[in-house]
N, C-alpha and C positions, 0 to 999 in steps of 0.2 A: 571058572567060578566067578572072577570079576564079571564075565559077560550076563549070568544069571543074576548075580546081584542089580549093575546095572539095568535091565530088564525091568527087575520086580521094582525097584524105581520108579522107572518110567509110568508101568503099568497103576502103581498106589498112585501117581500123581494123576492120570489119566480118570482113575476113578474116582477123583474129588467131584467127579460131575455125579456121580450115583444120585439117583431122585430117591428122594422121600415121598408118601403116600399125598401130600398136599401139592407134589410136584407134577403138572403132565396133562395133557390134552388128549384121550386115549378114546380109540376108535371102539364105538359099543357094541361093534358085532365083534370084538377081538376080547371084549372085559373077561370071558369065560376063559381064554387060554393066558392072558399077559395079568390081570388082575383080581380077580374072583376072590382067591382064600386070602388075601389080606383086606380085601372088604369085609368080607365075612369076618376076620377077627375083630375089627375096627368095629363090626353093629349090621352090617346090610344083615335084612332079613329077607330079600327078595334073591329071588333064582337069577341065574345067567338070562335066564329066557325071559324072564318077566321084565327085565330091562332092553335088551332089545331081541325082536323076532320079527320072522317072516310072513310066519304062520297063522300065529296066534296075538290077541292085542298082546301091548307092551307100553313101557315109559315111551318109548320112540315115537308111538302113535299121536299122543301129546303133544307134542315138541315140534313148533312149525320155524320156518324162517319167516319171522314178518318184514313187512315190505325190502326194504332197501338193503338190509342190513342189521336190524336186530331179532329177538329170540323170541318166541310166545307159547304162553301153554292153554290147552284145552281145559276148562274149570265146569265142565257141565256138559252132558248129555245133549244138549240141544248147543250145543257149539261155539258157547260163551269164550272170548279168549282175555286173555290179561297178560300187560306186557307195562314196560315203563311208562309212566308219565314222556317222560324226554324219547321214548322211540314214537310212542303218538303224535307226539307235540307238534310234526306237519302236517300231519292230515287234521287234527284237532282246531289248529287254526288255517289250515283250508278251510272248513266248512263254517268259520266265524265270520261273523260281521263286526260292525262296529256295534250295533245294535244286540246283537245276539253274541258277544263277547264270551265264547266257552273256553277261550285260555282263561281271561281275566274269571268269568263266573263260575264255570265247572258246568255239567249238563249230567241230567241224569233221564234215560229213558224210561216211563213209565210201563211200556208194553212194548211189541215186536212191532208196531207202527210208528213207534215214536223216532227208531231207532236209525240214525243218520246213515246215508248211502257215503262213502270215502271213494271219488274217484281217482282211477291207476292205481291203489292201495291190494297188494296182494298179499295173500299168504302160502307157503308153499310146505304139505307135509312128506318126507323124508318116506318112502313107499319099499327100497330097497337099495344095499349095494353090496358091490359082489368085487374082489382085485381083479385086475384085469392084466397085470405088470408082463404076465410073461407074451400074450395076445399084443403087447403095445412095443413090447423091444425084440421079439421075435427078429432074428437075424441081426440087427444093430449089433457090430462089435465095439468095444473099446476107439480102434483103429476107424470106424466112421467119422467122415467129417463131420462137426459139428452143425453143418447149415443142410448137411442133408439129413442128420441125425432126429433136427427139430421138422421138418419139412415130411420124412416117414412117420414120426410120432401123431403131429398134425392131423396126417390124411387118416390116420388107424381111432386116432379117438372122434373124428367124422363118422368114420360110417360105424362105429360101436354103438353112437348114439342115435344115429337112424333106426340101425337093428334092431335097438333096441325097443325105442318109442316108432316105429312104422306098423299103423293101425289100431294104435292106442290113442288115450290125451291124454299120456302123458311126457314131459320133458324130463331130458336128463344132461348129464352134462360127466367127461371125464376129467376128473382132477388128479393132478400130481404130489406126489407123496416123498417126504426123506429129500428133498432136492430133487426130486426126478429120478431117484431107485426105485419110487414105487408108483403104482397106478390105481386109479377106484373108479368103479363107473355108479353114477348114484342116479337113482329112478322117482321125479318126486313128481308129486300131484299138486297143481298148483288152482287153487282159488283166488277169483275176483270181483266176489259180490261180497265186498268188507264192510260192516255199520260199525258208526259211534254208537257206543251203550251209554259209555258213564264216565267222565274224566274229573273229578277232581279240580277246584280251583287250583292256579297258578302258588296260590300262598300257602296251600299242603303240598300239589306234586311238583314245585321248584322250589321249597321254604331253603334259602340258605341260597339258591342261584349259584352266580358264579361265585361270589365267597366261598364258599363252602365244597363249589365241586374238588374231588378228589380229596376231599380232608374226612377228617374224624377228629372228633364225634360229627356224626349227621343227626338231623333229627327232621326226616324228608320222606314223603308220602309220595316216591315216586312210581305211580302206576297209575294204567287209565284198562278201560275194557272196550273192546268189543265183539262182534259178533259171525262168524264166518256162515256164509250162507249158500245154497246150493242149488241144483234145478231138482225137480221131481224127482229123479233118477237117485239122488245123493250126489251129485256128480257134479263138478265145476260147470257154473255157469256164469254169463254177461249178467250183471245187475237188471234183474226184473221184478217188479213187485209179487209177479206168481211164484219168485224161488220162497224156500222154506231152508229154517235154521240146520246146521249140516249135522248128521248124526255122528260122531267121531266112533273111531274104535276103539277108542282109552281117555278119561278124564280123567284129571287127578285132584282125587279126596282132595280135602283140606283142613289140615290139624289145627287145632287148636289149643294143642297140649303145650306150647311154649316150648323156648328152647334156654340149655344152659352148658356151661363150661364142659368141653371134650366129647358133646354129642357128636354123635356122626351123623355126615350129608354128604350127599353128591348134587350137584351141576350139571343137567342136560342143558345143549345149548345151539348156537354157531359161529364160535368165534373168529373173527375175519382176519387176522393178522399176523405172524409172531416171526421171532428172526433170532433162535434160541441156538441157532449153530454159526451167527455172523462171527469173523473173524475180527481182529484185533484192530485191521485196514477200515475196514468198515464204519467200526464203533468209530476210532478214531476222526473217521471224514461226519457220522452223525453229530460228535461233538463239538469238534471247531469251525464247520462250515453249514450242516444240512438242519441242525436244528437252530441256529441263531439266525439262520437265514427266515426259515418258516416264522420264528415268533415274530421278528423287526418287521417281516409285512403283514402277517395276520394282525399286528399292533395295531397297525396304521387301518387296514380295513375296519376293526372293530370302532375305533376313532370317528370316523368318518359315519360312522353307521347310526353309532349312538349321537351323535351332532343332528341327523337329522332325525330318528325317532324320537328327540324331545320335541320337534315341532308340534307334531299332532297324533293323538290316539290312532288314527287310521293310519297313517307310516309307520307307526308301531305295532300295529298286528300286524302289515303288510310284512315287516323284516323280524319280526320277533324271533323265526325259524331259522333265518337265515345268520342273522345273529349270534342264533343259538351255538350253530353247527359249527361256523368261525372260532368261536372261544371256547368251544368244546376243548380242541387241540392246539389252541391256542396256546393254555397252559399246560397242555400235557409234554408239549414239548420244551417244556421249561424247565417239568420236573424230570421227564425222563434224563436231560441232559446232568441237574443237578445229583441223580440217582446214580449215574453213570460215573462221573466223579468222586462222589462219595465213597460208592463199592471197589473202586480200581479195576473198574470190567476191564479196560487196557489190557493193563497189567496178567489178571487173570488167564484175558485170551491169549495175551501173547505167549503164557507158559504150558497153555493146553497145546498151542502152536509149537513150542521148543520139544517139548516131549511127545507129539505128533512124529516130528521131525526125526527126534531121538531113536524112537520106537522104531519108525520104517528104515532105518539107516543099518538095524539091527539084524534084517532080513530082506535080501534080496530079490524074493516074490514078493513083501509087501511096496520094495522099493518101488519092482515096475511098474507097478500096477497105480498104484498111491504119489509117488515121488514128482511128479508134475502139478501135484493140485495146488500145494500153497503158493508156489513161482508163480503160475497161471494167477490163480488172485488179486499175488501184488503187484503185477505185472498189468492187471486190467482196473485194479484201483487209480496206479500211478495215471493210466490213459483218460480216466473215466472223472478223475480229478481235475481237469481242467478243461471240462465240461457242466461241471454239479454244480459252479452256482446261475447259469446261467440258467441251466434245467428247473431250478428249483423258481427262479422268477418267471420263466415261463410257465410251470404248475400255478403257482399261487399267484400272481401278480398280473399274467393274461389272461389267461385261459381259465382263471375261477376268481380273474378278480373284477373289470367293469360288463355289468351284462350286457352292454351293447355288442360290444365284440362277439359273444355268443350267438347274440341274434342276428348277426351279419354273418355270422360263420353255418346259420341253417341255410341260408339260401347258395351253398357254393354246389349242392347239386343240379341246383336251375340254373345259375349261373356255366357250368359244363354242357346242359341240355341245350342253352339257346346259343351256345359259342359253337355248336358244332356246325359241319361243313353241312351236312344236312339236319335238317332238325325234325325230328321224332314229334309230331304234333301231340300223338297220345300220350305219349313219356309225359310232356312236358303240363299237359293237360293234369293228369294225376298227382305230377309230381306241386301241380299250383294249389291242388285240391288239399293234399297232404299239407300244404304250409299253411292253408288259411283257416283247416283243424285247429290250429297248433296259437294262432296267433293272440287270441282270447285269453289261455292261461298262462302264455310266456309271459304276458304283464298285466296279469294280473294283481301280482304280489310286487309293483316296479317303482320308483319312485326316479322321476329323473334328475332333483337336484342332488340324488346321493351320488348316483348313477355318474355323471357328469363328474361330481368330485374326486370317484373311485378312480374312473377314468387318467385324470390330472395325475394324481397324486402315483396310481401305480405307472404309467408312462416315465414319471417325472425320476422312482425310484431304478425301475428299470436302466433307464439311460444313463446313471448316476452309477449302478453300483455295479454290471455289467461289462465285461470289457469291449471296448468299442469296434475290434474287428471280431466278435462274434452276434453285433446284433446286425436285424433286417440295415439294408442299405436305404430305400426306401422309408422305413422308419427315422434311421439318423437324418435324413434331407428332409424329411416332414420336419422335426424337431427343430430342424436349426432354422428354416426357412422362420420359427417363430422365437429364433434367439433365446433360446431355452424357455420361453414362457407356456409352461404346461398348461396354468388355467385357460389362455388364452386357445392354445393348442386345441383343449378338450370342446370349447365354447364353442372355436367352427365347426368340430365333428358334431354336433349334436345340434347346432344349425343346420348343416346341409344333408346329413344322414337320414336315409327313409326308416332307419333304424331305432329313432328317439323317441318314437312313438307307435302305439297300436295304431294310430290312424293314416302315420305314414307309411306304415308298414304295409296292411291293408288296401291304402293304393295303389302300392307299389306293385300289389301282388293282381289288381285287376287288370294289369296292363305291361307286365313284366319286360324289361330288354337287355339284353345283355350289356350293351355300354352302360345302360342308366346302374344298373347293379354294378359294372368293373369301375365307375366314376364313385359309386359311393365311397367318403373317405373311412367307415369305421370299417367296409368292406376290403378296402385294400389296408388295412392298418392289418384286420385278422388273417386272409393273405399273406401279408409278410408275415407276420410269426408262423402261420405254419408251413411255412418254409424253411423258416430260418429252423425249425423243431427236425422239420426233415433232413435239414442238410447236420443236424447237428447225430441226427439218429443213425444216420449213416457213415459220421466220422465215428463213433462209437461202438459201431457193430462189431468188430472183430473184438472189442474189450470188452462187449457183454457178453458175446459169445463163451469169451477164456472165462470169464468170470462164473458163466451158468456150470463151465465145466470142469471149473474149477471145485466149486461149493458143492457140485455130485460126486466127485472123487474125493471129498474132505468127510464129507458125510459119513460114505460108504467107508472109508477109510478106519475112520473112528467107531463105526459098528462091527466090523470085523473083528477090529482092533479088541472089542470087550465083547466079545460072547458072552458074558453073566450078564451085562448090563440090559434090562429092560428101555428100547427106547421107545418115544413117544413121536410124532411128526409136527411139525409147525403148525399152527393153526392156517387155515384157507379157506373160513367161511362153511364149513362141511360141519355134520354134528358132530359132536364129540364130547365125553365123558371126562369131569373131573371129580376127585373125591377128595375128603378131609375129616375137619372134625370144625364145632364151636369153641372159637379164640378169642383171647386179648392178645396185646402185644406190648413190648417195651421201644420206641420209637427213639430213644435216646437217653442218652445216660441221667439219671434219677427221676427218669418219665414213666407213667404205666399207663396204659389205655385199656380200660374195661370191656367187655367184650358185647357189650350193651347199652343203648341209650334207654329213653323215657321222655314220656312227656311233659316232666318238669322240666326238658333243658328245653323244649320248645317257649316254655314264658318265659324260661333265663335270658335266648337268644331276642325276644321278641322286640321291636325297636318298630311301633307305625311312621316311625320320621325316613325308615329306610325302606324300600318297597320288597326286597328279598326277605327282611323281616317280616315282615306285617303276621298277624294272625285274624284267622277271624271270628269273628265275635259269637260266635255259636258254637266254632272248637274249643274256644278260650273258657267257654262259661264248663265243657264237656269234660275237661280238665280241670277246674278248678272243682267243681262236683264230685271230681272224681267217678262218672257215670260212665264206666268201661263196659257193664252187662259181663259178658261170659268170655271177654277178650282179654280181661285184666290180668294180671299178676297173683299171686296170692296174699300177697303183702301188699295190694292196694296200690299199686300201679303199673301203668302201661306201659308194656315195651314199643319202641319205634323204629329201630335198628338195631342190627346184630352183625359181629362180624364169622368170617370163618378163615381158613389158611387155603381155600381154593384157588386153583390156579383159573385164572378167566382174563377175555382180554377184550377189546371193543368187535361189537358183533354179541359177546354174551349179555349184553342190555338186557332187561327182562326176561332172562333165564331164569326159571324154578329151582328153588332149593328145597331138596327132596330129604325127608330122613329118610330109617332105614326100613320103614314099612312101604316104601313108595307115595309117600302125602307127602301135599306141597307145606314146606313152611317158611317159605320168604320166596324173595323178588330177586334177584341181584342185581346190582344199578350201577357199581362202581368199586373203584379201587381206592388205595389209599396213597398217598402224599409220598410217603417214605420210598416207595417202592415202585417212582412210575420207572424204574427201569429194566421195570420184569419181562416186557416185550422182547428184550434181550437176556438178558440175565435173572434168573430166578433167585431170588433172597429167600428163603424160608421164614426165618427169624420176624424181619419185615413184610413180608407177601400177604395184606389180606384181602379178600369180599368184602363189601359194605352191601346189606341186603334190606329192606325193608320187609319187620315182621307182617307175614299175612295177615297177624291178628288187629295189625294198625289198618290193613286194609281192608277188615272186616269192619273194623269200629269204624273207620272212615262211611264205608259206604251203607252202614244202617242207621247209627247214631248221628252224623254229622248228614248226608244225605237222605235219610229218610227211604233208601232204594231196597225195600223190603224183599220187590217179587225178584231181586237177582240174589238176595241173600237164600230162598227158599230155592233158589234155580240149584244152587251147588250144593256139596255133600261132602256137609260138614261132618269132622268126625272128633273122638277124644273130648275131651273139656270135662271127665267124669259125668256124661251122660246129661251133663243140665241142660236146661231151655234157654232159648232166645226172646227175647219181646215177643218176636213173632208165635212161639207157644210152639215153635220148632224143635223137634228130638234131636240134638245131638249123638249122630250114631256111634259109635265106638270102632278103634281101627279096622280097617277090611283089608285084605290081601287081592290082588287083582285078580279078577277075573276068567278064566279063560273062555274062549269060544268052544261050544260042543265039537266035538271032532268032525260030524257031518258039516258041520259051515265054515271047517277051515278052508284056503284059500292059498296059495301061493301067488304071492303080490311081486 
């Protein structure tokens, strides 16, 4: 009887994790068996199938990966896309000048000729996936060693994606699932003929900058457009002026009905991140060593960056992106760690850990099976521990912090080419050809007295905070030889480095030799670290090893463990389905946050003396007119932002917020303050989206731009049927479409 009692203990405290409907990253060909009838109670009006399908269009059709890493959706038949302001924002100022300034002015295409080519910018639409778990572990037992375990995995999700894509164009790629209990193979078509359409100045799609990121209220127009284009066929092509706009098989309407308290929406996306089953070891080394580490150098980087973007206009749209991306995470890891603290994740974890423990101690098949995974853990943290911070300066501080180092570290394939015993003349030939591609836009965007300081200052930290027998040897005898003087240090490197310049680069490469490369000093500087990464990568390998198989067996453990429990898998950049409702929230005791802005708080925030303030002068007057047209309120004003309780995480940038007819009604752009420790731990209470209404993005781009033929492009629906300036019908909701059964298709 005590054993039953104890048991149901364990089991109630185990299920403190049970999700709530705002909680989860759910895979959307699984929404019909794991999610379906509590979206439907909640408001979905669409079918399992109309969300995602094989067959027939769907939402999923929609929903691309834009370039690097954030979300986009299809807004029109001719293959209009719209994604954040801030995932645009380098390709936006790639194609700037100082002259032609379309961060600072905003740009808006008049017609399909006007419409800017974005080179390397792709997008890639999600065609199909299918599990593959048991084809990927086939024969692996338990009892497999772990280095051959990863080494069969490897080779089996190789040639899946051969099979798969051999005789197509298209690429796939297999991701792991649950910690590596599960497997997907995902088959996407990817496009590389991307145009700027229409981005919004800097002073709507960054209003509030870095103030304001991750906070609420927002009052932020961030989103930019463009355009995915195809060859004749429909079919991904190289940018040529003969391709034509791509015909999608699903766009998504656009409402205009507004939104209010406890509507329901869902989140198509791909969010790149999450670490929702890290253990208490974990949390703990994120809090007192991995994230004060990240902020104290990304501090100094962004320091150094802004010293010299006040020189001149041109250095500041050269590093505007680069900037950007720095202080992006800069402060997130600030809040996350502050979040972390606050909630008592510790804590928390460590009692999911004791009743973990509890639980398998109760049963002797769960024992053998499960009873190595937490030891394994702590056992690879303790190892892995006194390795992190050095890891962490090598991440941030080398290898993403001076870019010379980078550009001396492209040439170590030519540098092997002309060191061998014989030398491959054609290798090397190609391989000269391939760097002198390359050389144009590496500095492009470069400035060398940042460059030079970055240099100093991350060497200088390094050396400093580092302990001294885990850096390069090499590195410390450079150093000392200049008696700790970093600036001085950084001055001869970028003296004698063919590295400091596109022009010394360039001659370097007309006449290439291996001593003249092994003599260069930012060449042997990057050299040593990735050495010293290697030797570090190989002191750690058996800790990361316990540790992968570890968190597979903690995983697996805890799913077993609650067969009621629906669970969800970490995010890794793959689509995935969140759902909710329209929220406020309470962020702290006698606080309330409304679950909506407006564009009165844009003149409350407005400050011309600060430049993340500024308004301008043609939105200011569109506002005070109060001249919304058919995007307003009914009560005579305009929404700007809205929040919801959705789970999302970096990756869903520009993800569509969908009500329950499938029409888009917001953007999503960010999270909020209280809650950056949702990558880890989910708050409900606290947890929300920050989205920009589409309606701001309608008034944006007809009333403040003037860009009529992209307002007539898409398909608008709701707003009771009224017109637009344009003398456009507002059509009323539609249901998606299906394809006649003779043109289905299995993709």
């Amino acid at each position: 009887m005590k054993k039953i009692i104890l048991l149901s203990l364990i089991l109630g405290s185990l299920f403190r994790l049970n999700l709530r409907a705002d909680e989860g990253m759910w895979i959307p060909m699984l929404v019909e068996k794991l999610n379906y009838a509590e979206m439907k109670k909640m408001g979905l009006k669409l079918s399992a199938e109309e969300i995602y399908s094989i067959n027939n269009n769907s939402l999923k059709d929609a929903i691309v990966i834009f370039g690097r890493g954030c979300t986009g959706e299809i807004i029109s038949d001719q293959g209009l896309l719209l994604t954040n302001h801030h995932c645009g924002y380098g390709s936006i100022q790639s194609v700037s000048t100082v002259e032609n300034n379309y961060l600072r002015d905003g740009f808006w295409a008049p017609d399909f000729k006007s419409e800017i080519p974005v080179s390397g910018l792709t997008v890639q639409f999600l065609v199909r996936m299918e599990e593959v778990t048991q084809k990927v572990l086939d024969g692996i037992k338990p009892s497999t060693p772990e280095q051959e375990r990863a080494k069969l995995v490897s080779e089996r999700m190789k040639d899946m994606v051969k099979t798969a894509t051999e005789g197509t164009h298209y690429n796939a790629i297999v991701k792991e699932y649950f910690d590596g209990n599960q497997y997907y193979l995902l088959i996407y078509e990817t496009f590389k003929d991307i145009r700027l359409v229409g981005t919004p100045p800097e002073s709507i799609g960054k209003f509030g900058a870095d103030t304001d990121n991750w906070m609420w209220p927002r009052h932020t127009g961030d989103f930019s457009i463009f355009r995915v284009y195809a060859g004749l066929d429909n079919k991904p092509a190289d940018y040529s002026p003969d391709n034509k706009p791509f015909k999608p098989r699903h766009s998504l309407p656009i409402s205009i009905d507004g939104v209010k308290k406890d509507d329901f929406a869902m989140i198509m996306g791909n969010p790149g991140s999450t670490d929702r089953y890290l253990t208490s070891y974990g949390v703990e080394m994120a809090i007192n060593e991995t994230n004060p580490t990240r902020v104290k150098i990304r501090a100094e980087k962004l320091r150094i960056m802004d010293e010299g973007m006040e020189k001149s206009q041109d250095v500041r749209l050269k590093y505007a992106s680069k900037y950007a991306g720095v202080a992006n995470y800069w402060k997130y890891f600030i809040g996350q760690t502050r979040g972390l603290k606050r909630l008592d994740v510790v804590e928390k974890k460590k009692q999911i850990e004791h009743d973990f423990t509890a639980r398998i101690e109760t049963d002797p098949s769960l024992m053998n099976k499960y009873g190595e995974a937490l030891p394994l853990i702590q056992k690879a943290y303790s190892s892995l521990s006194k390795y992190n911070l050095n890891r962490w300066y090598l991440n941030e501080a080398i290898m993403q912090g001076a870019e010379i180092l980078g550009l001396a570290g492209r040439v170590n394939k030519l540098s092997e080419l002309l060191s061998a015993e014989t030398t491959d003349k054609e290798a090397v030939a190609k391989e000269i050809e391939r760097l002198k591609k390359g050389v144009d836009n590496a500095y492009k965007n470069y400035d060398r007295g940042i460059d030079e300081k970055m240099l100093a200052r991350m060497l200088e930290m390094y050396y400093n905070d580092v302990a001294a027998d885990q850096q390069p040897v090499a590195f410390r005898k450079m150093a000392d030889s200049y008696k700790g003087n970093f600036t001085a240090l950084a001055a001869a490197v970028f003296a004698e480095s063919a590295f400091a310049s596109k022009e010394k680069m360039k001659a370097l490469l007309e006449a290439p030799k291996a001593k003249t490369i092994a003599k260069d000093p930012a060449f042997q500087l990057i050299k040593a670290f990735q050495q010293i990464y290697e030797t570090n990568q190989q002191a750690t390998k058996e800790a990361s090893e316990d540790l992968k198989k570890g968190n597979r067996l903690f995983v697996a453990g805890l799913k077993e463990m609650q067969p009621n429990r629906t669970f969800y898998p970490n995010a890794n950049s793959s689509l995935r389905l969140t759902y909710g409702s329209v929220q406020d929230y309470y962020p702290a005791d006698a606080i309330h946050y409304d679950y909506t802005t407006t564009t009165k708080g844009i003149l409350e925030k407005e400050d011309p003396s600060v430049w993340e303030f500024e308004v301008p002068e043609k939105l200011k007057k569109i506002i005070e007119s109060q001249d919304f047209g058919p995007y307003g309120n009914a009560d005579g004003s305009m929404t700007v932002n809205f929040l919801t309780n959705h789970d999302i995480t970096g990756g869903n940038s520009g993800s569509p917020v969908i009500d329950g007819e499938g029409r888009l009604i917001g953007l999503a752009f960010d999270g909020n303050w209280e809650a950056m420790s949702g990558d880890i731990a989910f708050e409900p209470s606290l947890q929300r989206t920050i989205s920009v209404d589409i309606r701001y993005v309608l008034l944006v781009v007809d009333k403040f731009a003037g860009a009529t033929n992209l307002i007539k492009e898409m398909n608008i629906v709701g707003g009771n049927q009224v017109k637009t300036i344009q003398e456009k019908v507002v059509q009323p909701a539609t249901r998606l479409v299906k394809e006649p059964a003779a043109e289905k298709a299995v993709r």
